[in-house]
Structures are given as structure tokens and as C-alpha cells.
C-alpha positions, 0 to 999 in steps of 0.5 A: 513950233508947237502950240504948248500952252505958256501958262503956269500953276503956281509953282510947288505943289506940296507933294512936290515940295516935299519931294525936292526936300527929300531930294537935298536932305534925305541920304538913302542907300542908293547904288548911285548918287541921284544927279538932276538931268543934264539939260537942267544946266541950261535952266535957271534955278525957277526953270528947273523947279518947274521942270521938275513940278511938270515932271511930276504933275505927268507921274500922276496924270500917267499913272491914273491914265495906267490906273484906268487900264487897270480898270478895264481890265480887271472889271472886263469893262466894255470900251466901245473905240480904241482903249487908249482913247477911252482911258486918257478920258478916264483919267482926266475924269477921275483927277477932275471930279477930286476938285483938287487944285494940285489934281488940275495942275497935273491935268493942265500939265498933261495936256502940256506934255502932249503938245510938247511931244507932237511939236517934236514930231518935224514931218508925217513919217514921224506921226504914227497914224495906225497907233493905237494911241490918239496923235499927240495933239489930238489928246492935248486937245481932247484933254483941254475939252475934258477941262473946260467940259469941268469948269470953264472959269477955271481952266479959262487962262489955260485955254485962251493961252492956246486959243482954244475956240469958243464953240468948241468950249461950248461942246465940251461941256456936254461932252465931258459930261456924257463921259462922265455919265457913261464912265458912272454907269459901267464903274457903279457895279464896281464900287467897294462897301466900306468895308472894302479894301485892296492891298496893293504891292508898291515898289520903287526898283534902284537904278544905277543911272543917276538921272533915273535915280533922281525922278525915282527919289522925286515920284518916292518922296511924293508918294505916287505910286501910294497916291494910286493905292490910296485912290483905288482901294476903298474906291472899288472891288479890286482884288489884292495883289496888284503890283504897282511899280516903278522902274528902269525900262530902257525905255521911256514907257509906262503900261499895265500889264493884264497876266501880271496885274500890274501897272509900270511906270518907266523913270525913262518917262519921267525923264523924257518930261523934264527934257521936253519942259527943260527944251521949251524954256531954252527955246522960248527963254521969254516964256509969257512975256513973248506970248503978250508981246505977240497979242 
């Protein structure tokens, strides 16, 4: 049993609804017709859709996530701790100081996706203590204190869905702000003129796994990869040339990469979200309504 919050943000974002119009409409020259995972069988038409909106919201969250990677290093910024860490808060920042409610959204379901995958985890040969990673709960939690640090009002229903406690709330309000002025300092020397401008390269590669191929058609329409770029360039000093890519991987990953400057985002990965969210409605078919019962 995990600790995955049962709220929800209204269901289609507008990037996401134009995704899954591109995905019924749309007849690009594929290798392989884009099929929706497999499990999605076992949903109702709602249930996938928001598998699907989870799935994206976690594209965006990861990518800014890799976006701070990028950061680091290409500024040789100073990251005092493990790296994983300080860029897991990065990102949280960037997607909340936009103050922009589909950016939220994707940060609620960020913190989501990580109490999904630790509730995967059955015993402790399953935790990777020495990792450079946080344990997967320890980053939801450190993401839901990112949230209430920012506003509290907002982020209220989501917290007290997973019982988050009141003193704690109450700390993370320093906290994220203490972030966000450290963060401030060591990015201000960074920061673009107007005249600035970086030109990224952005490529969504083909696969032949149909599965693959709809998450790669899902994060295209949406325009994830261009979200970065726009993001970044104009923003701060980059350099062109950076590669933004999304790709099969064998593997359900996504990571930058210093000597070839550039950030990969795994369809794996995307499909790993849409199956962890697709298991939770199997395994809890009441949703919220279990959840009020129990209170």
C-alpha cells in the first residue's frame, strides 16, 4: 500500500488535449501504427485519459528535472549534496514560479509518480540506499514541501489527501523560499540579455514498438521537447547546440549527458507512467470515493 495521493486536477490540460487529438486524427509516416499501452484494456475511457494526462504532466516534470542537469553543467554551477537531489528542486522551482496551473498540475502529479513507484518497492533489497537518487518517497515528500513552501491555499487538497502534517507545511514555507534564493543567486550571473537567444536541436526519434510510438506522438503533439527550448532560450547564456531528444532506450530512463550536451527522455519512461497510474486505478477501482469512506 502506498501513500499516492487520490486528488486530481481537472482532467485535460490544453496541451494534452491537443496531443490526443493529434493521436485520433493525425496520420504520420510511422514505422508502426501508435497503439495505447496494454493495460489501458483494464481502464474505463476516464481512467485512461487520465493515465495519459499523468503520463505527460511526469514528460514535463522530467524534462525540467534533466533541464537542471543541464544547468549545472553547463554553468559549472556549485551543487553542495548529491545532485539528484538539488535538481529535483530546481525543477520543482522553475515549474512553480511560472504560476501556471497546467505547470502545478504536472508538479502535483510528479510527486504522485514517486509514491507510485516506492509503493512498488515490497522490501528493502528493493531500496537503493547507496543511490544517487533520494528513496522514491522521500522525493514525493520533498516535492509536496516545494508545493506547500509556494502556496499553501493551493496545493491544501493535495496535501491533506496524503496527510501531510501541519508542522511540516509550516517549515516548508522557509525552506522553499531559502531554495529559491540560493537557486536565484548562483543563476543570476547566467541570465540572457534580450538579445540572447539559444538554438537547440529537438528530435523525436521513430520506434517500431507501437506502445513507444504513441507516448512518442502523445510528448510531439505536445510540444515537450520545444516547451524546454522555449523555456531556456532567452532565459539564460546557453550555448547552441544543445540536443534535446527523445527516443527508445530499452530502458525506462531519462538523463543528460555533459560530453554530448544533450538531455534524452526515454519513451520507456513515459510508459512506465502510464502503467503505474493505469495499476492504481485497478487496484483502488473506488478512487476518491474509497478514500472519504476511510475518513
Amino acid at each position: 500500500m502506498n501513500a499516492r495521493s487520490s486528488f486530481r486536477a481537472p482532467l485535460l490540460t490544453a496541451a494534452l488535449a491537443v496531443a490526443l487529438g493529434a493521436l485520433t486524427d493525425a496520420r504520420p509516416v510511422m514505422a508502426v501504427e501508435p497503439a495505447p499501452p496494454e493495460i489501458y484494456d483494464e481502464l474505463t475511457e476516464e481512467q485512461a485519459a487520465e493515465a495519459d494526462q499523468f503520463t505527460l504532466n511526469n514528460a514535463i516534470a522530467t524534462v525540467f528535472h534533466e533541464a537542471g542537469h543541464m544547468l549545472v553543467s553547463e554553468f559549472s554551477l556549485p551543487v553542495l549534496g548529491k545532485e539528484e537531489d538539488a535538481v529535483d528542486g530546481l525543477a520543482v522551482l522553475l515549474l512553480l514560479e511560472a504560476e501556471d496551473e497546467d505547470f502545478n498540475s504536472a508538479v502535483e502529479d510528479w510527486a504522485n509518480v514517486w509514491f507510485l513507484s516506492a509503493g512498488t518497492k515490497e522490501d528493502e533489497e528493493d531500496m537503493a540506499f547507496w543511490d544517487s537518487h533520494g528513496l522514491d518517497e522521500q522525493r514525493a515528500y520533498a516535492t509536496v514541501c516545494m508545493m506547500m513552501g509556494k502556496d499553501q491555499k493551493r496545493f491544501k487538497d493535495f496535501a491533506d489527501s496524503i496527510d501531510f502534517p501541519e508542522y511540516r507545511a509550516e517549515e516548508c514555507i522557509e525552506e522553499y523560499q531559502s531554495q529559491l534564493n540560493s537557486w536565484n543567486k548562483v543563476l543570476l550571473p547566467h541570465e540572457a540579455k534580450k538579445t540572447d537567444k539559444t538554438n537547440f536541436k529537438i528530435t523525436y526519434a521513430p520506434t517500431k514498438d507501437p506502445q513507444l510510438a504513441y507516448f512518442r506522438e502523445m510528448i510531439k503533439s505536445a510540444g515537450v521537447m520545444e516547451m524546454v527550448a522555449a523555456a531556456f532560450s532567452g532565459s539564460y547564456k546557453l550555448k547552441d547546440g544543445i540536443k534535446l531528444t527523445a527516443t527508445e532506450c530499452g530502458v525506462a530512463n531519462a538523463f543528460w549527458s555533459a560530453d554530448d550536451r544533450e538531455m534524452t527522455l526515454c519513451y520507456e519512461d513515459l510508459l512506465n507512467s502510464a502503467q503505474l497510474d493505469a495499476q492504481w486505478y485497478i487496484d483502488n477501482p473506488d478512487g476518491e470515493e474509497e478514500t472519504s469512506e476511510e475518513e
